[in-house]
C-alpha angles and dihedrals in degrees: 000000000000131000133202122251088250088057096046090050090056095050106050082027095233126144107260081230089066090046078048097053094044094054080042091047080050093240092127099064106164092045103139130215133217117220094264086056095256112151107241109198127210130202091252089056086047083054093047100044084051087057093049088053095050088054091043095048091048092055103264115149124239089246098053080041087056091044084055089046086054094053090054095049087059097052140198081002088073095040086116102034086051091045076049096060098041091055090062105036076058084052078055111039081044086051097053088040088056092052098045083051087050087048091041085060091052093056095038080056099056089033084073093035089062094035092062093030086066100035088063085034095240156063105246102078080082088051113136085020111109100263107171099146121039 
């Protein structure tokens, strides 16, 4: 089965201009094209544009993506190199999640600073406590 470049927008919810500047990037390598130059996608370029929007969501840049799009157009021969990648894109995406945990206990701080700042209807039951930021 094949979709439309319109259909597969809709479905992954992507702009048709950002399907259009992967083919153009080159990361969608086995796109085929009907006679009159439609692109014609497949399930396995669904898959693959689903993976370039993983990498892209967790901060890699389009080149390291093309470097990934490489290793699939060689095959078998890559199986490691791509595990590889993906091992450290994980020490990555752990990393960020560390830091967003480290930010989320930030705001669940203030959350009750202001909580009980608004339940006595001011600031100062935090007086002589370090509020720099407020």
């Amino acid at each position: 089965m094949t979709y439309t470049i319109s259909h597969v927008s809709k479905m992954m919810n992507l702009p048709v201009s950002t399907i259009r500047y992967y083919d153009k990037e080159g990361l969608l390598p086995f796109l085929q094209r009907k006679d009159s130059g439609y692109r014609m996608f497949t399930d396995s370029d669904i898959q693959m544009l689903q993976v370039i929007e993983c990498f892209k969501s967790t901060g890699m840049p389009i080149r390291d993506i093309k470097q990934f799009v490489l290793l699939v157009k060689e095959g078998d021969s890559s199986l490691n190199q791509r595990y590889q990648l993906f091992l450290e894109r994980k020490k990555a995406v752990e990393k960020q999640m560390e830091e967003l945990q480290r930010q989320m206990e930030i705001i669940n701080h203030k959350c009750v600073y202001y909580e009980t700042a608004i339940a006595a209807g001011t600031e100062d039951i935090h007086k002589g406590r370090h509020n720099d930021c407020r």
